[in-house]
PDB file as gemmi writes it, atoms N, CA and C in Angstrom:
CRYST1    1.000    1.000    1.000  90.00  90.00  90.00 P 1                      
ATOM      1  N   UNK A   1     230.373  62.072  82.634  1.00  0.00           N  
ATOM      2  CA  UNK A   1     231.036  61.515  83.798  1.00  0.00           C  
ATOM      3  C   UNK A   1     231.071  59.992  83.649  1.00  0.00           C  
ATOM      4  N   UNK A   2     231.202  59.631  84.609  1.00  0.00           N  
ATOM      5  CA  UNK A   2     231.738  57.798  84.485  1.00  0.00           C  
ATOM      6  C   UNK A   2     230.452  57.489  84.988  1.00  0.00           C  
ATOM      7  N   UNK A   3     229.921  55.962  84.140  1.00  0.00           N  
ATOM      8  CA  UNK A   3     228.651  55.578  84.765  1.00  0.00           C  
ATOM      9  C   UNK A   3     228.438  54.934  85.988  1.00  0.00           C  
ATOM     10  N   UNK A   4     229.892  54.556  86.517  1.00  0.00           N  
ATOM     11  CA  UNK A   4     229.871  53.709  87.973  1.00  0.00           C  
ATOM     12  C   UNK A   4     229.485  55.076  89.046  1.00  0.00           C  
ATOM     13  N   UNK A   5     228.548  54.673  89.823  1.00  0.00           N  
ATOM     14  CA  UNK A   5     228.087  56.293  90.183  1.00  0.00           C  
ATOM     15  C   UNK A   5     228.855  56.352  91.432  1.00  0.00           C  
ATOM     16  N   UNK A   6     229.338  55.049  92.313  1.00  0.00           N  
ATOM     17  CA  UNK A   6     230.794  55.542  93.450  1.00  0.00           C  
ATOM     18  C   UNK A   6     231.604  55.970  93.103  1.00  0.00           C  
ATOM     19  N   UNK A   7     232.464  54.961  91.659  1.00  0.00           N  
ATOM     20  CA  UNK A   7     233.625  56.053  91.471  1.00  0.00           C  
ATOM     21  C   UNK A   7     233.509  57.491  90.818  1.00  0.00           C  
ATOM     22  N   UNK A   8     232.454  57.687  89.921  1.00  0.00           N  
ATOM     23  CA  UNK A   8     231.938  58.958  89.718  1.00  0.00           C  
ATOM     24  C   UNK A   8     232.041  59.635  90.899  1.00  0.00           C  
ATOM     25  N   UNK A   9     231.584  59.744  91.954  1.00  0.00           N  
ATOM     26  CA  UNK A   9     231.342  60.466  93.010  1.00  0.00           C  
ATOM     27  C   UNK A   9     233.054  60.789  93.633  1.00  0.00           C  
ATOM     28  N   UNK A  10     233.473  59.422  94.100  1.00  0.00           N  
ATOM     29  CA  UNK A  10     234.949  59.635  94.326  1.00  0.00           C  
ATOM     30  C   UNK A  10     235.816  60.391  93.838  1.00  0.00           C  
ATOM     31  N   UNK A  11     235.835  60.408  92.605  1.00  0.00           N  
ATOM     32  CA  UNK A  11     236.769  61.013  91.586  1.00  0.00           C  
ATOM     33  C   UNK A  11     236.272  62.200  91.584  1.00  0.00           C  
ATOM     34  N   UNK A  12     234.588  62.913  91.867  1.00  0.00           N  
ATOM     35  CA  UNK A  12     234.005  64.508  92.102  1.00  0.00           C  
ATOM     36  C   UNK A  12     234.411  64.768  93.560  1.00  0.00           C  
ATOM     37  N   UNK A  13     234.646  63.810  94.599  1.00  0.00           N  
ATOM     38  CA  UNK A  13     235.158  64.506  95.547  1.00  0.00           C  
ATOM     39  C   UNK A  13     236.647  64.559  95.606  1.00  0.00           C  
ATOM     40  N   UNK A  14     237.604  64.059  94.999  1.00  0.00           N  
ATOM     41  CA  UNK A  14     239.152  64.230  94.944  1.00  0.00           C  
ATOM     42  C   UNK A  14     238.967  65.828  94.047  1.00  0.00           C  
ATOM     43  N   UNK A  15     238.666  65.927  92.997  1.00  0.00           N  
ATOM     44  CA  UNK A  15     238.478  66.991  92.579  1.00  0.00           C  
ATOM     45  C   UNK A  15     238.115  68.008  92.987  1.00  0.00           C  
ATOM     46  N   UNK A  16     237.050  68.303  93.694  1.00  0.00           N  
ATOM     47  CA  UNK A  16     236.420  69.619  95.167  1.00  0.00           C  
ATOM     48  C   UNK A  16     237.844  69.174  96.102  1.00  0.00           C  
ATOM     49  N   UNK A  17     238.267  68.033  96.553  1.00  0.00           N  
ATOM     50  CA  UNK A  17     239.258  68.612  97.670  1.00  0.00           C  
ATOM     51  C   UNK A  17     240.859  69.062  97.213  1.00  0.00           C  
ATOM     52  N   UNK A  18     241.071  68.484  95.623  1.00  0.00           N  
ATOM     53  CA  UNK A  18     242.154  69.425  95.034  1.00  0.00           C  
ATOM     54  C   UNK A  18     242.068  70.970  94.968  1.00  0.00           C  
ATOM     55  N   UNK A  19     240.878  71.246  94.526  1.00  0.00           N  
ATOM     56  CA  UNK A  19     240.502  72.488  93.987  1.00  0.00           C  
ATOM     57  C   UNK A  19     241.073  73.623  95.229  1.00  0.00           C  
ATOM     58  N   UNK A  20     240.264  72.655  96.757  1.00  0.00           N  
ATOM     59  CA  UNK A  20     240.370  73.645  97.737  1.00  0.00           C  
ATOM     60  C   UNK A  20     242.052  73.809  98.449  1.00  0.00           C  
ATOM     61  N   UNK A  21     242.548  72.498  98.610  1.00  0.00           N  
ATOM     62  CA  UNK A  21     244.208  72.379  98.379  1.00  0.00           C  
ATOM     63  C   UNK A  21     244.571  73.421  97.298  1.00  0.00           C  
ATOM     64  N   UNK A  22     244.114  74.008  95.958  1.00  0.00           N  
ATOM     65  CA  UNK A  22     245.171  74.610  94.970  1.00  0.00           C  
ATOM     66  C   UNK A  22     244.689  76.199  96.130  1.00  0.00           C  
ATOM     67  N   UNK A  23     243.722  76.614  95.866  1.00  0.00           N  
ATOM     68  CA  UNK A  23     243.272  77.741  97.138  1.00  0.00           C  
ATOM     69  C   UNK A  23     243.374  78.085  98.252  1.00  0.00           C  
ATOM     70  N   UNK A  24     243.978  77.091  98.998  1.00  0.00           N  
ATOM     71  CA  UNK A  24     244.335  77.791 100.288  1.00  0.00           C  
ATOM     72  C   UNK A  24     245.796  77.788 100.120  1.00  0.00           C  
ATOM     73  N   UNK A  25     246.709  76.912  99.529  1.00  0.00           N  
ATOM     74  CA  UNK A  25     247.729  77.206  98.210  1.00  0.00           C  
ATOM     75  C   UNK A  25     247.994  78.794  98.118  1.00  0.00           C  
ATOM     76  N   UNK A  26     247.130  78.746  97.184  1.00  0.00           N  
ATOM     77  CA  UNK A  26     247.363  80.555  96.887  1.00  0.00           C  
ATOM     78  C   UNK A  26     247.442  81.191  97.518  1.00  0.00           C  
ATOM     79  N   UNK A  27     246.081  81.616  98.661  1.00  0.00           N  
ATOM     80  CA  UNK A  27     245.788  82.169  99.713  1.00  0.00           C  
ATOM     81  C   UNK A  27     247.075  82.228 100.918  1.00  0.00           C  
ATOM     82  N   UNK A  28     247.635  81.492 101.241  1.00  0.00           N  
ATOM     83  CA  UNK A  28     248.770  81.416 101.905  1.00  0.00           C  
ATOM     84  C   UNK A  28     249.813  82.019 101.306  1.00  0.00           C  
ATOM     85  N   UNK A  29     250.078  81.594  99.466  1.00  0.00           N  
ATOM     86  CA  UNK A  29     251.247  82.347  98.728  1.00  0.00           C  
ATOM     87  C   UNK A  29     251.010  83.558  98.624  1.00  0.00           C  
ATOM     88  N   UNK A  30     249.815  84.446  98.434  1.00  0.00           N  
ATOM     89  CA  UNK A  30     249.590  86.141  98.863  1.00  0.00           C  
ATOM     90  C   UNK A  30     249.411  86.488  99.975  1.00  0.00           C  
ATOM     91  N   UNK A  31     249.253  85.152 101.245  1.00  0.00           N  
ATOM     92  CA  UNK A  31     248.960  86.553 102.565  1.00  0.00           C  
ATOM     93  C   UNK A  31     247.870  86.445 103.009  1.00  0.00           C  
ATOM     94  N   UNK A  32     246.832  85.946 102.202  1.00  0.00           N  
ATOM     95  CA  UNK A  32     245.504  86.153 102.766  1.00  0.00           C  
ATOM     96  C   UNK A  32     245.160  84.779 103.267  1.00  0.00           C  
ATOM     97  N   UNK A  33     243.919  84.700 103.607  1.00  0.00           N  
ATOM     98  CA  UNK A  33     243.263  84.202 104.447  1.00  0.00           C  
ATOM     99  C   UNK A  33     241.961  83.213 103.666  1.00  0.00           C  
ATOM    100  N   UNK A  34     242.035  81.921 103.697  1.00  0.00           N  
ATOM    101  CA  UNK A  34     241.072  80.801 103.002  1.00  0.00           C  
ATOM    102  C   UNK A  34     240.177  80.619 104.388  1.00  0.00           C  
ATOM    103  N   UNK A  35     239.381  81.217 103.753  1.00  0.00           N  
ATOM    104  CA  UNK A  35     237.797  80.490 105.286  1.00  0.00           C  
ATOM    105  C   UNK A  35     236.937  79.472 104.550  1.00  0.00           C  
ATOM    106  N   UNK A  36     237.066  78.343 105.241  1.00  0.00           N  
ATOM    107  CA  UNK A  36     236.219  76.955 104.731  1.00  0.00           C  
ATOM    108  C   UNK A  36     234.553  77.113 104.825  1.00  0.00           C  
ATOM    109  N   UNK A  37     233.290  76.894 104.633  1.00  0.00           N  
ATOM    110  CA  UNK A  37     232.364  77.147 105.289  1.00  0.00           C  
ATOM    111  C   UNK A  37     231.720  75.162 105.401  1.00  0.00           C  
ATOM    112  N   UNK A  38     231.352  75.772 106.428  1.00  0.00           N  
ATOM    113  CA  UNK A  38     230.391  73.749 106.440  1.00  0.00           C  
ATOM    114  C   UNK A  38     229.540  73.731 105.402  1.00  0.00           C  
ATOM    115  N   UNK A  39     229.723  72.347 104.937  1.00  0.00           N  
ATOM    116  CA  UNK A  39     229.229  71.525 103.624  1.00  0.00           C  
ATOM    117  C   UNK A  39     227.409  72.052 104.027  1.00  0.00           C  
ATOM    118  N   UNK A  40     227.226  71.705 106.055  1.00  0.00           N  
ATOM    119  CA  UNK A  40     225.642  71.538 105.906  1.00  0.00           C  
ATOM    120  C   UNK A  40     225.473  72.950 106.178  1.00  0.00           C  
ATOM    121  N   UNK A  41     226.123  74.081 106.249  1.00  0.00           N  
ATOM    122  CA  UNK A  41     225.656  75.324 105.941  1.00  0.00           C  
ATOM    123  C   UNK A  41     224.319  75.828 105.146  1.00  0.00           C  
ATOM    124  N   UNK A  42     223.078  75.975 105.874  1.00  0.00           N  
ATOM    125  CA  UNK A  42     221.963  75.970 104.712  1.00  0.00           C  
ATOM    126  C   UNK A  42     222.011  77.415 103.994  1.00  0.00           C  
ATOM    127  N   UNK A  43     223.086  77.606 103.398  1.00  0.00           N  
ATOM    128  CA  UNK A  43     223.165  79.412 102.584  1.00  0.00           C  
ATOM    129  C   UNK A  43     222.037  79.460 101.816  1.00  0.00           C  
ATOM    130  N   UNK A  44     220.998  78.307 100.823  1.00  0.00           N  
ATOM    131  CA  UNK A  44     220.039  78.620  99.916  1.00  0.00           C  
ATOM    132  C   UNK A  44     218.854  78.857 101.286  1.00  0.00           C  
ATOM    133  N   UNK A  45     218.709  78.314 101.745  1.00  0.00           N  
ATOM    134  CA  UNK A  45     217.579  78.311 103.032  1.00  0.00           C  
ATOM    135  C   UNK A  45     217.284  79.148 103.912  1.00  0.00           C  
ATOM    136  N   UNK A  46     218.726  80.271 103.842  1.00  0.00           N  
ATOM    137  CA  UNK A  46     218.446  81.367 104.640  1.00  0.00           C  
ATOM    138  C   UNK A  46     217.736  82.719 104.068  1.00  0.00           C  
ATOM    139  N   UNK A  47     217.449  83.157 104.951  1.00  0.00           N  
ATOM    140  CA  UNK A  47     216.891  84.392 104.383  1.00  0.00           C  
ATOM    141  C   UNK A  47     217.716  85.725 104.664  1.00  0.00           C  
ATOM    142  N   UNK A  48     218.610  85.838 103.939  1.00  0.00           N  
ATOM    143  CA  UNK A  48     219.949  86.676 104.052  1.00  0.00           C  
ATOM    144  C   UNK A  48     219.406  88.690 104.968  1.00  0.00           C  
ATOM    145  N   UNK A  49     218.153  88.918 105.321  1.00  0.00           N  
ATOM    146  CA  UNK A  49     217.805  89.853 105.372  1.00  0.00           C  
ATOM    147  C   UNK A  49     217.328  89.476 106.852  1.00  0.00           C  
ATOM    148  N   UNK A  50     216.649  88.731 106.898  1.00  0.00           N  
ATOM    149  CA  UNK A  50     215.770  88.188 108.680  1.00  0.00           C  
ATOM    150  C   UNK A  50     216.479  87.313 109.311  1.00  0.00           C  
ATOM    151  N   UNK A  51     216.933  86.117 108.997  1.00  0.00           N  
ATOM    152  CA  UNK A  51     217.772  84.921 109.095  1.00  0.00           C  
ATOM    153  C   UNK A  51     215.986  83.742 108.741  1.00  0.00           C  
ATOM    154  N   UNK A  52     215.228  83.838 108.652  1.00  0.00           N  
ATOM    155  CA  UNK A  52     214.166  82.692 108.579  1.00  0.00           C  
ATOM    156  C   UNK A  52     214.828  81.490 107.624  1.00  0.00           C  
ATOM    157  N   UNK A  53     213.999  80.682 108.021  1.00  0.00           N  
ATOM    158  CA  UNK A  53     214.871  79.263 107.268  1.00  0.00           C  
ATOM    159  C   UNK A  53     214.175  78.528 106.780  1.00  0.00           C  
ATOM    160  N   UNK A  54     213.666  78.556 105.297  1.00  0.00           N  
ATOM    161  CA  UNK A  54     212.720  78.025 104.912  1.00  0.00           C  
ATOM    162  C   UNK A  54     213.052  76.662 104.237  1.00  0.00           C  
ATOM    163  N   UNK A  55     212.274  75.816 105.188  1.00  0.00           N  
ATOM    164  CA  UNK A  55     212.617  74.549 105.105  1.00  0.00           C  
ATOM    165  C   UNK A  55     212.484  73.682 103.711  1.00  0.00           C  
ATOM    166  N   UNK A  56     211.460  73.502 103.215  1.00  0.00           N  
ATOM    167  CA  UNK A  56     210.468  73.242 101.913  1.00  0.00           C  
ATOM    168  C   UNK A  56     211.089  73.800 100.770  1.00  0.00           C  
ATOM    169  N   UNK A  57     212.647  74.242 100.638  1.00  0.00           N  
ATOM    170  CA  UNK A  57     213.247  74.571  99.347  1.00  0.00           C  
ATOM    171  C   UNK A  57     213.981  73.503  98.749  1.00  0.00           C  
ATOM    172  N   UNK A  58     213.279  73.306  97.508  1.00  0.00           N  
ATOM    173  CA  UNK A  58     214.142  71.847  96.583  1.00  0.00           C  
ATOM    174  C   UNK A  58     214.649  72.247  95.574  1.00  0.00           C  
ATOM    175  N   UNK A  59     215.967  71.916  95.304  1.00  0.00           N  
ATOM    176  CA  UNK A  59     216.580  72.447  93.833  1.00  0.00           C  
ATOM    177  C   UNK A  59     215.456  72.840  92.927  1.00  0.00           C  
ATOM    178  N   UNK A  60     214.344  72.854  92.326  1.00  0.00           N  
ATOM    179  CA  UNK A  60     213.737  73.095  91.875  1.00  0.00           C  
ATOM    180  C   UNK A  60     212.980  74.569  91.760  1.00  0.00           C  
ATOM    181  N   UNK A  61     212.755  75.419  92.996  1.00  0.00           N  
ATOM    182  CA  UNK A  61     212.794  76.253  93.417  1.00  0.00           C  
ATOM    183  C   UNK A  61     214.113  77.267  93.096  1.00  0.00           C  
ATOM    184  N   UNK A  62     214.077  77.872  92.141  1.00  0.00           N  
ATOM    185  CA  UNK A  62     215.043  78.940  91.755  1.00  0.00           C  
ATOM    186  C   UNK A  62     214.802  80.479  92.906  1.00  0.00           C  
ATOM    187  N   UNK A  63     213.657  80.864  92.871  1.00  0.00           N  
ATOM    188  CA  UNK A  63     213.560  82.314  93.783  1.00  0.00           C  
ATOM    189  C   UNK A  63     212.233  81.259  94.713  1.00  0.00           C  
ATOM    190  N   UNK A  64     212.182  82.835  95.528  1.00  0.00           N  
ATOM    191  CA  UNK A  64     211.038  81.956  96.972  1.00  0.00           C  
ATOM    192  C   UNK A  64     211.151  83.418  97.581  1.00  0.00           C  
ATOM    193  N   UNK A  65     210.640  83.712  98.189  1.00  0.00           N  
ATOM    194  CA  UNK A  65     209.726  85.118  99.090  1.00  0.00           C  
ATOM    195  C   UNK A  65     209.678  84.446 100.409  1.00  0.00           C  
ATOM    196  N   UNK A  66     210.396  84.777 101.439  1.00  0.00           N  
ATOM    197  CA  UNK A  66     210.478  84.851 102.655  1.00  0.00           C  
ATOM    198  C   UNK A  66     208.692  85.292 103.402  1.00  0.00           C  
ATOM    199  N   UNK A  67     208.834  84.276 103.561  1.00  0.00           N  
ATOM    200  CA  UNK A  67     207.305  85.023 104.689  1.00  0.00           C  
ATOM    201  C   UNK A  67     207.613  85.824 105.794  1.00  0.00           C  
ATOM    202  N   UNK A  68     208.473  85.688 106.286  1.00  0.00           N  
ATOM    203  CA  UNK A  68     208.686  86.570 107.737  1.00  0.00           C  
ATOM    204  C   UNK A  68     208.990  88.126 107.145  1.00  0.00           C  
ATOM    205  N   UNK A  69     210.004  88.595 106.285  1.00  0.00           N  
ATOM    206  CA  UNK A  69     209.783  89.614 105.838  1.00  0.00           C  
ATOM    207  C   UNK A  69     209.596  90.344 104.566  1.00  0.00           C  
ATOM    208  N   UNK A  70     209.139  88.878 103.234  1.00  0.00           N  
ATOM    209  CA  UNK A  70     208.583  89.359 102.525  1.00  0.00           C  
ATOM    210  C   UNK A  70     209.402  90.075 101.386  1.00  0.00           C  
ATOM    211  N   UNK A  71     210.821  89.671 101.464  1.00  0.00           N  
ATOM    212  CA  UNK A  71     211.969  89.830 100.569  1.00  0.00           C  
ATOM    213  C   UNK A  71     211.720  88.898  99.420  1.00  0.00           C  
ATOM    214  N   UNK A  72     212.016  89.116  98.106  1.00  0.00           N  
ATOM    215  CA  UNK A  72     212.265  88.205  97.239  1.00  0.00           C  
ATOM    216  C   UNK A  72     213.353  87.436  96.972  1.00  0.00           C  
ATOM    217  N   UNK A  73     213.819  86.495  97.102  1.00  0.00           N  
ATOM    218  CA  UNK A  73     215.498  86.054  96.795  1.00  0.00           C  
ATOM    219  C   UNK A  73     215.215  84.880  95.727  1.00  0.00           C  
ATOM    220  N   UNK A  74     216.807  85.350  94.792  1.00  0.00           N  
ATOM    221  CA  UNK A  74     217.413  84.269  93.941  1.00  0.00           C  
ATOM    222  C   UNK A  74     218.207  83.555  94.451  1.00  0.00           C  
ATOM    223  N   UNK A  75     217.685  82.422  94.566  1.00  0.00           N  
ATOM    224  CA  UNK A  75     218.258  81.081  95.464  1.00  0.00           C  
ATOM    225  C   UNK A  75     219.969  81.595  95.462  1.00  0.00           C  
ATOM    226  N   UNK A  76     220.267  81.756  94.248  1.00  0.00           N  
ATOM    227  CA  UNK A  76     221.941  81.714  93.891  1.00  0.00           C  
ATOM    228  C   UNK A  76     222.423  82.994  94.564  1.00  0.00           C  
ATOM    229  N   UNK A  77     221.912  83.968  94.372  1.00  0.00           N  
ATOM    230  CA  UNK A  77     221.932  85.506  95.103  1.00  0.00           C  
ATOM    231  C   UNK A  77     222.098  85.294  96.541  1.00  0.00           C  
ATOM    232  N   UNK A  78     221.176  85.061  96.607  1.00  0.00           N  
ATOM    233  CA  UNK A  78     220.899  84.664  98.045  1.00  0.00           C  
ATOM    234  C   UNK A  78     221.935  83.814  98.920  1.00  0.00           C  
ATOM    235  N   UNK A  79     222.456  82.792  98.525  1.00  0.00           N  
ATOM    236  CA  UNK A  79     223.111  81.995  99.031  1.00  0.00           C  
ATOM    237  C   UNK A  79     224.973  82.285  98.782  1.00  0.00           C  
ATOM    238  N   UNK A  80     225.124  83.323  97.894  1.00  0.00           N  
ATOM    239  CA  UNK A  80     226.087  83.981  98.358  1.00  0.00           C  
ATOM    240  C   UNK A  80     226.356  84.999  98.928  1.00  0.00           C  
ATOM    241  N   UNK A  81     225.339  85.479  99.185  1.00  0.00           N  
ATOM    242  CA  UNK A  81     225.573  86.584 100.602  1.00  0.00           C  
ATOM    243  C   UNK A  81     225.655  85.851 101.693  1.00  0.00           C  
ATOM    244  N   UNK A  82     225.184  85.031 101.831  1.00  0.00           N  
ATOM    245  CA  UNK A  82     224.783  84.074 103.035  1.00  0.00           C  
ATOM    246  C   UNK A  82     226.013  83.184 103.157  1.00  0.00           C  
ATOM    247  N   UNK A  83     226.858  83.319 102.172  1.00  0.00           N  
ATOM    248  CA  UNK A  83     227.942  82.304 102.493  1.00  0.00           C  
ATOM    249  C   UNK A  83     229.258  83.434 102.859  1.00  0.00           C  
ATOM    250  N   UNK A  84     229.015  85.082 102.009  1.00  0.00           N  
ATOM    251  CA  UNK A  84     230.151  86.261 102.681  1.00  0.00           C  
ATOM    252  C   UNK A  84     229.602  86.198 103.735  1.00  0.00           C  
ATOM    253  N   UNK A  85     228.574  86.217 104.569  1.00  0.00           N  
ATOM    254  CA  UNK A  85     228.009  86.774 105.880  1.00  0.00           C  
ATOM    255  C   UNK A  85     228.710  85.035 107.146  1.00  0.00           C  
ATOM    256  N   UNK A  86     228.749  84.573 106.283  1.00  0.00           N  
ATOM    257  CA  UNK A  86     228.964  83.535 107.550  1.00  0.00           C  
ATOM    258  C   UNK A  86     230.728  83.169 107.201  1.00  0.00           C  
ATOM    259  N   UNK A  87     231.314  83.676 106.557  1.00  0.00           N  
ATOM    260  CA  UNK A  87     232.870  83.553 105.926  1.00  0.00           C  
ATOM    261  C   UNK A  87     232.936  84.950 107.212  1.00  0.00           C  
ATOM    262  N   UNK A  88     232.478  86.077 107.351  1.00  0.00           N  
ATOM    263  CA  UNK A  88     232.653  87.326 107.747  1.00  0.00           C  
ATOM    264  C   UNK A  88     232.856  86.540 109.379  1.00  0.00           C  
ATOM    265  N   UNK A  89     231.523  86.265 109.735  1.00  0.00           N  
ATOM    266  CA  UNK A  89     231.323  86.251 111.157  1.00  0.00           C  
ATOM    267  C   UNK A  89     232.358  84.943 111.804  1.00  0.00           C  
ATOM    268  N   UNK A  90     233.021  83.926 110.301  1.00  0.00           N  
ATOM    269  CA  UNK A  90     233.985  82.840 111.029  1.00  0.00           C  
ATOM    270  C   UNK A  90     234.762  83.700 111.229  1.00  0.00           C  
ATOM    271  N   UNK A  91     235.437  84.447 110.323  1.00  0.00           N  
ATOM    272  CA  UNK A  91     236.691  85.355 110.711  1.00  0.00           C  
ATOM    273  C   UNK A  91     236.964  86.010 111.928  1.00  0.00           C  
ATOM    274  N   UNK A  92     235.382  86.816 112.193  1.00  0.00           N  
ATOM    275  CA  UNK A  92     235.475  87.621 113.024  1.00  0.00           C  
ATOM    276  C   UNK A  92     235.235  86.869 114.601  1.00  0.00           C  
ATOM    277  N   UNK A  93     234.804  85.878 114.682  1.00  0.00           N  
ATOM    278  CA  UNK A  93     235.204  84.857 115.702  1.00  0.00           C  
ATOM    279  C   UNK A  93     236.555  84.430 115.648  1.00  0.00           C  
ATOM    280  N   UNK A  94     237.269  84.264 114.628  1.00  0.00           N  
ATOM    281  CA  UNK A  94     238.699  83.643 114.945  1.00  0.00           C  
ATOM    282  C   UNK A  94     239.303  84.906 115.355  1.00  0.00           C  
ATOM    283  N   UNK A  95     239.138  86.072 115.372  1.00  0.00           N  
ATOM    284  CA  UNK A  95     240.225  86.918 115.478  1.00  0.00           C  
ATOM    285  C   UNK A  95     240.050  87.642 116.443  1.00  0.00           C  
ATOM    286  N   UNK A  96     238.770  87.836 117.299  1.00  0.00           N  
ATOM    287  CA  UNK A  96     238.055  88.339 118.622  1.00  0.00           C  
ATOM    288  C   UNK A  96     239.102  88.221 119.387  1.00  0.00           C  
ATOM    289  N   UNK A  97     239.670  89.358 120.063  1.00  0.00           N  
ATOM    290  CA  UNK A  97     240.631  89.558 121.432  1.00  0.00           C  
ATOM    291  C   UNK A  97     242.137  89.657 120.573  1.00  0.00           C  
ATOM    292  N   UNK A  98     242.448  89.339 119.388  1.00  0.00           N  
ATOM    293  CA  UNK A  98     243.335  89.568 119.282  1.00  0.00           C  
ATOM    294  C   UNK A  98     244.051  91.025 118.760  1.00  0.00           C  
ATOM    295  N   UNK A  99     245.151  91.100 118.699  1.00  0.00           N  
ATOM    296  CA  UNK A  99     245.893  92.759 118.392  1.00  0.00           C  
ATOM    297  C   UNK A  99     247.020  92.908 117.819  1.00  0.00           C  
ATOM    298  N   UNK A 100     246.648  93.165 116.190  1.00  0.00           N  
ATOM    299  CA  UNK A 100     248.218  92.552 115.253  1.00  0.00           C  
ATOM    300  C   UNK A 100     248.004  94.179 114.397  1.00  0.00           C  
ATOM    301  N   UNK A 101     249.061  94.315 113.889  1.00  0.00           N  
ATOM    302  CA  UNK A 101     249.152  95.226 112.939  1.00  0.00           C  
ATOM    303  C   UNK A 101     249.173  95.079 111.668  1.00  0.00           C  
TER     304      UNK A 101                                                      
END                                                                             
């Protein structure tokens, strides 16, 4: 990457917000549906089985065992269920009361 670490950064965020521009792009050209999730979404922090939120997780930490119920999770595992489960429940808030075919 570039050693200036703002424009480094700049130029990594034009890139994440092209990426998501080429995807909702698509998503619109087939029909379907692009759900954004928040940046501060803690998906590694949750505990995709209880909801507990274990605070004390640092990149460093690959798996971690939930104390409340004692599940094992792979940070990465983990945090994409946690990101279908909260993509699921935006949807299903945007679309509550409505009636389409």
């Amino acid at each position: 990457m570039i050693k200036n670490p703002r424009l480094s950064h700049s130029i990594s965020q034009i890139s994440w917000s092209r990426l998501i521009d080429m995807i909702k792009y698509k998503a619109s050209w087939y029909d379907k549906k692009c759900i954004q999730i928040s940046k501060a979404f803690p998906s590694s922090k949750l505990c995709n089985k209880c909801g507990y939120k274990k605070e004390d997780l640092t990149l460093a930490i690959r798996e971690w065992t939930c104390p409340e119920c004692k599940t094992k999770h792979d940070r990465d595992i983990n945090a994409s269920i946690n990101i279908l489960n909260e993509a699921i429940r935006i949807n299903n808030e945007c679309t509550t009361g409505q009636v389409g075919i």
